[in-house]
N, C-alpha and C positions, 0 to 999 in steps of 0.2 A: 671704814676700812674695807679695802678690797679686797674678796677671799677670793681662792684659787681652785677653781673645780674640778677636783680629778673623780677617774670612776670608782666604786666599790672596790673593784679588783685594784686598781693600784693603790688605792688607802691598805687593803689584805696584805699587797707587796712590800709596802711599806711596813708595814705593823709585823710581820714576819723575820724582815729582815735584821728592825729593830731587834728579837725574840735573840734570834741567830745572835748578833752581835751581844748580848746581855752574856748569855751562856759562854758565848768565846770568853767573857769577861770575868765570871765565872771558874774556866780551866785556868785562866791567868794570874788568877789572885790565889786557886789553890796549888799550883805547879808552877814554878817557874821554869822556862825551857830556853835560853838561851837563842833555841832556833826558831821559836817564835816570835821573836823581835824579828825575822825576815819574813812575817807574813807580808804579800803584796798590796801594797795605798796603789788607790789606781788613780791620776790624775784625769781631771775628766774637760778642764777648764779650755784647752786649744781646738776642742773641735763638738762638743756639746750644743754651744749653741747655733751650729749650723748643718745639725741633724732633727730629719722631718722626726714627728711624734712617735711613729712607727718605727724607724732605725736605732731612735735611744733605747724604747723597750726592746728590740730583737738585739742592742748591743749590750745592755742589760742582763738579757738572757743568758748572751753568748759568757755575759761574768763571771754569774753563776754556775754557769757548766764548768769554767774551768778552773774555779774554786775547789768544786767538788770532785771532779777527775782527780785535781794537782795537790790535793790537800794528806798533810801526812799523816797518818792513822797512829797517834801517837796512843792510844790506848793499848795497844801490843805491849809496852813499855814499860806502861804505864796503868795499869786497871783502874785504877783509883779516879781515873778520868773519863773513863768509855761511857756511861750516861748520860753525861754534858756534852761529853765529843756528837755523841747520836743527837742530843736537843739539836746543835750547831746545823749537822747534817740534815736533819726534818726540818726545820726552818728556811732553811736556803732549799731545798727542795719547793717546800711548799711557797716560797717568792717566786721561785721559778712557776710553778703551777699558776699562780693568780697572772702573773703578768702575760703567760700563754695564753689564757682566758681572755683576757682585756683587747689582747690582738685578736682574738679569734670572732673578738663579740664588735672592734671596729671594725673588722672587713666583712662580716653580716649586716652592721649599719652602712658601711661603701655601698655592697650590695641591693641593698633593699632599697636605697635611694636612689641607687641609677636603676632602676625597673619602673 
């Protein structure tokens, strides 16, 4: 079988995000919110595969940011949910972190190989 070799940090990106979506899963099964059914699915299939390495993870990025800008702080409303709400928020933060890392550590490898 053919494996697929990503780096630490996007294994981290993954495994985080995974963390996030568990806990969203979590506020779901203990609140139901009606206005939750319009979290955003992002379709990724028209143009995914004809972005370089580098443009998935900084469009990636750009996901996550605006997840986290646009996302509604239902724990105002709702206290009963503000710890899981915070896991959601630290999680998609720290995907975001790992996959800044990843870009940062392949344009150190760009670098260091044209020198």
């Amino acid at each position: 079988a053919h494996k697929l070799l990503i780096s630490s940090e996007i294994h981290d990106a993954y495994y985080s995000l995974l963390l996030a979506e568990a806990w969203l899963g979590v506020i779901l099964d203990n609140l139901y919110e009606p206005a939750l059914d319009n979290l955003p699915i992002v379709n990724t299939e028209h143009f995914w595969d004809t972005l370089r390495y580098t443009e998935k993870v900084d469009w990636l990025i750009a996901q996550i940011n605006k997840m986290v800008r646009e996302t509604v702080d239902f724990s105002q409303e709702y206290p009963e949910i503000e710890l899981e709400q915070g896991f959601v928020y630290k999680y998609l933060v720290e995907a975001r972190v790992w996959l800044e890392a990843d870009l940062k550590r392949k344009n150190y490898e760009n670098i260091s190989t044209t020198e």
